[in-house]
C-alpha positions as CSV (number, residue, x, y, z in Angstrom):
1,X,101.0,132.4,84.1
2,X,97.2,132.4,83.1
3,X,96.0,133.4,80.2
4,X,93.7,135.6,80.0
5,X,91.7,135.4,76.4
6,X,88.5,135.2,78.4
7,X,87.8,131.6,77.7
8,X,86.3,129.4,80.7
9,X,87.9,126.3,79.2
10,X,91.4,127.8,80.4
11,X,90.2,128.2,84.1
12,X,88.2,124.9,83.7
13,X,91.3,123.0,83.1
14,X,93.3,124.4,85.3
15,X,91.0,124.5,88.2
16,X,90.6,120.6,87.6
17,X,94.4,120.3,87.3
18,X,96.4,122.5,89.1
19,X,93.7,124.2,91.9
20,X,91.5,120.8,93.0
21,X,94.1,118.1,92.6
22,X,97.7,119.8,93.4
23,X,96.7,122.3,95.6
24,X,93.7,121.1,97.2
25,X,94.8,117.4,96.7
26,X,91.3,116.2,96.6
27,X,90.3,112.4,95.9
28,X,89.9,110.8,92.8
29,X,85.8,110.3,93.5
30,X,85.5,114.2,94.5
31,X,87.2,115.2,91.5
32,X,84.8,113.1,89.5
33,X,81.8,114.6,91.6
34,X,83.0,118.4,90.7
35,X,83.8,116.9,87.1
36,X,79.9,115.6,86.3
37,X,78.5,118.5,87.8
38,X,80.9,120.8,85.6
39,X,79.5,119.3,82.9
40,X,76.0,119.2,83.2
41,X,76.8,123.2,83.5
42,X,78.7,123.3,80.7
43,X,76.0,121.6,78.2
44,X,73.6,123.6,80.0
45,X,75.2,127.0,79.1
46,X,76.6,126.0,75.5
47,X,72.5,125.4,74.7
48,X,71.6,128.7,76.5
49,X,74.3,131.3,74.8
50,X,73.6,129.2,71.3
51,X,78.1,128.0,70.8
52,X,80.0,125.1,71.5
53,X,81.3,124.6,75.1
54,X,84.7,125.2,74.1
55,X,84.0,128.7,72.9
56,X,81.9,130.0,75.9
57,X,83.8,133.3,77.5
58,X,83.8,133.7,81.4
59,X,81.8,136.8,79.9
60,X,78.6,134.7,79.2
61,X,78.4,133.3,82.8
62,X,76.6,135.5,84.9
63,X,74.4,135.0,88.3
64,X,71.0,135.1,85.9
65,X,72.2,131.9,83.7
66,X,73.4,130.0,86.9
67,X,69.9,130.5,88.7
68,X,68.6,129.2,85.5
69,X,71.2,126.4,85.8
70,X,69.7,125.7,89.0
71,X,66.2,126.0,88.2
72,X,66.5,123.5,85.8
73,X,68.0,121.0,87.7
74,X,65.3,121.1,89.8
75,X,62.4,121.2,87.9
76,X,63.2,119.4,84.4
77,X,66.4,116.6,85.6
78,X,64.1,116.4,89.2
79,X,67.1,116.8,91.4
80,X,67.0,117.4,95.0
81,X,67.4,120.4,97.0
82,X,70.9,118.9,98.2
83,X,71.6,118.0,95.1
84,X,70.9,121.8,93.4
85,X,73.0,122.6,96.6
86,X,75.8,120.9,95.7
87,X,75.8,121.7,91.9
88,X,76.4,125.4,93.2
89,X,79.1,124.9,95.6
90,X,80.8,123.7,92.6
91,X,80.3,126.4,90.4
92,X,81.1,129.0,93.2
93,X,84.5,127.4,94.2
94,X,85.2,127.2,90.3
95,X,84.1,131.5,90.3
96,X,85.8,131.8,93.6
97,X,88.8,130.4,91.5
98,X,88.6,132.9,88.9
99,X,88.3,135.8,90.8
100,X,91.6,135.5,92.5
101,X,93.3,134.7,89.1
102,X,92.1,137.3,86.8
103,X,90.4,141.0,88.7
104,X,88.7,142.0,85.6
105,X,86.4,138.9,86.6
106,X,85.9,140.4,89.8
107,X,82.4,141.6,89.6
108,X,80.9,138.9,88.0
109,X,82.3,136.1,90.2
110,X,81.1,138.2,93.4
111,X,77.5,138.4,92.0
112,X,77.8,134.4,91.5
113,X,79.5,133.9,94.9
114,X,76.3,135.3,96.3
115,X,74.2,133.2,95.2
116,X,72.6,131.6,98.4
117,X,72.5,128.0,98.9
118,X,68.1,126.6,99.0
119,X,66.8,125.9,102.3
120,X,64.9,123.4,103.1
121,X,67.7,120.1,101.8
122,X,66.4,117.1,103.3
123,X,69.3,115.1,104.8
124,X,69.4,111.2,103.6
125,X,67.3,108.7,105.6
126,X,69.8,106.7,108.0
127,X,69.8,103.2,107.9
128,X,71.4,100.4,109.9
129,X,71.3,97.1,111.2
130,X,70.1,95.9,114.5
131,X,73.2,93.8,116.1
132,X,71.3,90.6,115.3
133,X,70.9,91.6,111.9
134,X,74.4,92.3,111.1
135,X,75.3,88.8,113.8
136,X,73.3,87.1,110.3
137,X,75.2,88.9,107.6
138,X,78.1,87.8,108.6
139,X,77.4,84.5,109.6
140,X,75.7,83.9,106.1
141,X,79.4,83.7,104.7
142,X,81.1,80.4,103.7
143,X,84.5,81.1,105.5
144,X,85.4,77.5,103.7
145,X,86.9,79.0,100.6
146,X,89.7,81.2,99.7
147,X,87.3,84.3,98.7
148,X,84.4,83.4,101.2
149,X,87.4,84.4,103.9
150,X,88.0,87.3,101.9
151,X,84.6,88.4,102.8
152,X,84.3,87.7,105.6
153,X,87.8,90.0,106.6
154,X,85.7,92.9,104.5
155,X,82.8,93.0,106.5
156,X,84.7,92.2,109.6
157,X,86.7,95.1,109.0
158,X,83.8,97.5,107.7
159,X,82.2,96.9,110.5
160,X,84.9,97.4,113.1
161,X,85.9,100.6,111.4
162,X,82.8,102.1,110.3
163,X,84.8,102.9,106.9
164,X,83.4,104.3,103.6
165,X,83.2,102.1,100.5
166,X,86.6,103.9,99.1
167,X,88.1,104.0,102.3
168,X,87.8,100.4,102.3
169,X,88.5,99.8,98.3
170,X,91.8,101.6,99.0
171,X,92.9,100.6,102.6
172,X,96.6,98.8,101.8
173,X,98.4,96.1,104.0
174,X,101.0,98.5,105.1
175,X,98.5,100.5,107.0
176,X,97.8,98.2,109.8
177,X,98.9,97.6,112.9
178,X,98.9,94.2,114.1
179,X,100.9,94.4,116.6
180,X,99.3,95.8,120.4
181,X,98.0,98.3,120.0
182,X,95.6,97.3,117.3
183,X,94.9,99.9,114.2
184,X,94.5,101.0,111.2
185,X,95.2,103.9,109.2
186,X,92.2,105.2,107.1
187,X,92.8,107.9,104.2
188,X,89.5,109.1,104.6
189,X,87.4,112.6,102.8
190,X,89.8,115.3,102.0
191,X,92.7,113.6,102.1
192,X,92.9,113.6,105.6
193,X,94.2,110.5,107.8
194,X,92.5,108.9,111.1
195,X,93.8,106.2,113.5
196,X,91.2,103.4,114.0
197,X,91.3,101.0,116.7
198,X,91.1,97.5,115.6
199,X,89.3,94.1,117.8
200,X,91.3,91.3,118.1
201,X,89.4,89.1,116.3
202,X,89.3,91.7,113.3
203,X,93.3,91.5,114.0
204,X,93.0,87.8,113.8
205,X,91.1,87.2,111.0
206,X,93.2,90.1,108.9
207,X,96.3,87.8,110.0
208,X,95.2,84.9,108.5
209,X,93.7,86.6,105.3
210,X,97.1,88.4,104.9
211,X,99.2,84.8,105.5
212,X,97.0,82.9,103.0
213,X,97.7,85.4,100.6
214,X,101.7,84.9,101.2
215,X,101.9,88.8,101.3
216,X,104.2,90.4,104.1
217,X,103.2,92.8,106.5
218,X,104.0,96.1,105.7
219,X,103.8,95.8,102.4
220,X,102.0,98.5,99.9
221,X,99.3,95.8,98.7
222,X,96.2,96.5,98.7
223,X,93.9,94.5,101.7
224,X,91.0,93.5,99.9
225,X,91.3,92.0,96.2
226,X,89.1,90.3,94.1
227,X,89.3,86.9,92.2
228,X,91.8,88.4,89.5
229,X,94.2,89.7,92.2
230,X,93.0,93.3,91.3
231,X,91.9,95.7,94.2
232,X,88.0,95.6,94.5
233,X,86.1,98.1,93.7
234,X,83.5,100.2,95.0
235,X,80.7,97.9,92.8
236,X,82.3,94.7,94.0
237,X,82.1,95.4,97.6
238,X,78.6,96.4,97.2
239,X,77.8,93.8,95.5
240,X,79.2,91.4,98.0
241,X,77.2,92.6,100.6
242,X,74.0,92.7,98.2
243,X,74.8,88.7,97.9
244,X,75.4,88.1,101.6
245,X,72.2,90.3,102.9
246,X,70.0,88.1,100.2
247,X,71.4,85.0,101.7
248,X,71.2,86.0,105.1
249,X,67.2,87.0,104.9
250,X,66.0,83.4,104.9
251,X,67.3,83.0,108.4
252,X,66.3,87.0,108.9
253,X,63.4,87.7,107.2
254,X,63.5,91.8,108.5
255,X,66.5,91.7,105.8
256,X,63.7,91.4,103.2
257,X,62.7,94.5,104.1
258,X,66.0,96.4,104.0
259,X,68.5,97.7,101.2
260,X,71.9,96.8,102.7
261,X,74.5,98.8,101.5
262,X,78.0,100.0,102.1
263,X,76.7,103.0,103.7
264,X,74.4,100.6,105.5
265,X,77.8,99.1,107.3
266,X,79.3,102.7,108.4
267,X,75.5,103.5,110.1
268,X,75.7,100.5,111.4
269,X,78.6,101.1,113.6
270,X,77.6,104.4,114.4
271,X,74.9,103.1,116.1
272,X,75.7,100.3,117.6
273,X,78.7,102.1,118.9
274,X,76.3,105.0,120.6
275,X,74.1,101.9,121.7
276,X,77.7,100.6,123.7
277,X,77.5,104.0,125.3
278,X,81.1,105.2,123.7
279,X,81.1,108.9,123.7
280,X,79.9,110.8,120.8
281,X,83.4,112.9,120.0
282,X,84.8,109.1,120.2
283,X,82.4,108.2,117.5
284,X,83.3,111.1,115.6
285,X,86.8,110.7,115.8
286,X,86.4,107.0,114.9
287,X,84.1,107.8,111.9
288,X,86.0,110.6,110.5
289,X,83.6,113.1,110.5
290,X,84.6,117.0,110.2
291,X,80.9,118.2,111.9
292,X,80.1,116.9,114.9
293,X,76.8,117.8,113.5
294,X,76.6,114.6,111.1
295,X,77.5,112.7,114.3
296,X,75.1,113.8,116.6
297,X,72.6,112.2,114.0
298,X,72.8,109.0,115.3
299,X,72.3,110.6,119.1
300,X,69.1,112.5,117.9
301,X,67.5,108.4,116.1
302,X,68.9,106.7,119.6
303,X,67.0,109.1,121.7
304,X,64.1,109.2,119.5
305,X,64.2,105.2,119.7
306,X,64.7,105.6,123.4
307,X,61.6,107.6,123.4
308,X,59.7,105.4,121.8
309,X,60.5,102.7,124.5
310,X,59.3,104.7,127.0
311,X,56.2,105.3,125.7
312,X,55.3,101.5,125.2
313,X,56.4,101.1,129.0
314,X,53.8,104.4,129.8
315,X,51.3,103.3,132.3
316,X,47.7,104.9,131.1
317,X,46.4,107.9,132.8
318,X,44.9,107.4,136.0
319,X,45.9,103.5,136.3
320,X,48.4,104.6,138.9
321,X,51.3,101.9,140.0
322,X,50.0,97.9,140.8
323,X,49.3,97.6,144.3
324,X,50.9,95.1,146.6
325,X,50.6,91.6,146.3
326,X,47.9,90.0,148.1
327,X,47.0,86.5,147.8
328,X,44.2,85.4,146.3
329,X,42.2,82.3,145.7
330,X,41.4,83.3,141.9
331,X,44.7,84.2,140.2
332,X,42.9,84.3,136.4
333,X,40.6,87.3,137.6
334,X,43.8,89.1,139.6
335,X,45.9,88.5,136.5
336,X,43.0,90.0,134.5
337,X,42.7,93.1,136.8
338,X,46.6,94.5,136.0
């Protein structure tokens, strides 16, 4: 039963606890997320209302002290609009929370809850790899030593599943299928699972990474360790393709140019996929997405890309179409006169 002595610390914990990881069952990385925006609020409003954070009452949060919340975030830490954006989600599912755990709360989480979300959140650049690019990432690996192989599997299978950086930290042996046909199981955003299908030669190389490792299929190990048999992390894959992309520049110099990341990878195969001319709900499916708004991102750069194209092949006004052929004894000045 909650108690209800009017301290937000109570509803804190157990929103953490009992509301976002048992009955929402969120990943570990968004309840870290809610957590450091939690407590940027929490400092914030233990220096506005002058007393410890432990000893602030759901009675000193109102809608005025969040705006300020938000206001501050903005103008003194210099956050971005999405950013601000997703600082108040939190604090309205927390209020949200409240409200349908204690009523005498009621009118000060509604006047929170309305609280509109700022217009005019600029969604992240997307950037990818031309197909040539990524052919030199991947070729810059040594596949001559035990870890160089390692890699090598990683990007392999980053790029043939478009998977996050977690998704890929926490894929495990037992969720492949390397037997026809080809997948693997993802445990993507929300704790929600997708099938992905998997290339032969991803299912190849995944074979012999598996085999060199002596593990047997099926079992709960995790796919992708690092030197210390530990599952890599989020940093270490990163870092890995930081290393690669360096390496890979001095055959492709546009690599110079570019900050390869993770991310990078999944945009990658968006693209490249669209480019293939697989259908967009395919993509989505394949990517994990829940709007087909995120995917239709990647339609809205290939079109724009396609566009551009066009315009390079644009004749100039009034040029018309070349005429017919018609021999002639100076080829320079007909050559000159297209």
């Amino acid at each position: 039963m909650m108690v209800t002595n009017g301290y937000l610390s109570v509803y804190v914990r157990s929103f953490f606890e009992d509301y976002l990881a048992c009955q929402r069952n969120l990943s570990r990385n968004t309840i870290q997320s809610y957590r450091d925006a939690m407590k940027l609020f929490l400092q914030f409003a233990a220096a506005q209302r002058k007393k410890p954070a432990a000893k602030l009452l759901v009675a000193d949060i109102d809608h005025r002290l969040i705006t300020s919340f938000l206001e501050h975030l903005e103008d003194t830490r210099n956050n971005s609009i999405q950013t601000r954006n997703h600082r108040l989600v939190v604090l309205r599912t927390l209020f949200k929370y409240i409200s349908l755990r204690e009523p005498l709360f009621l009118d000060c989480c509604r006047k929170i809850l309305a609280i509109p979300l700022k217009r005019g959140a600029e969604l992240p650049e997307i950037h990818y790899l031309e197909k040539e690019e990524f052919a030199a990432l991947i070729a810059a690996v040594d596949r001559n030593t035990p870890l160089g192989r390692r890699d090598y599997g990683l990007l392999l299978f980053m790029y043939n599943t478009g998977s996050r950086v977690q998704e890929t930290a926490d894929a495990r042996i037992s969720w492949l299928s390397l037997g026809k046909p080809y997948k693997v199981e993802i445990l993507g955003k929300g704790r929600k699972w997708r099938s992905c299908p998997l290339w032969e030669s991803t299912v190849q190389v995944l074979r012999d990474l598996i085999s060199e490792r002596k593990a047997r299929d099926g079992c709960q190990d995790y796919l992708f360790l690092n030197r210390f048999g530990e599952p890599l992390s989020r940093a270490g894959i990163a870092d890995i393709i930081q290393r690669y992309t360096a390496r890979a520049a001095a055959t492709m110099p546009s690599l110079r140019a570019k900050k390869v990341t993770p991310h990078t990878i999944r945009h990658t195969t968006a693209m490249h996929l669209l480019q293939s001319g697989v259908e967009v709900n395919v993509i989505r499916s394949w990517l994990g997405h829940v709007n087909l708004a995120t995917t239709n991102r990647y339609v809205e750069i290939d079109l724009e890309m396609k566009a551009k194209a066009l315009r390079a092949c644009e004749l100039p006004m009034g040029r018309g179409l070349p005429g017919r052929w018609r021999s002639k004894p100076d080829i320079l000045t007909w050559l000159e006169s297209l």
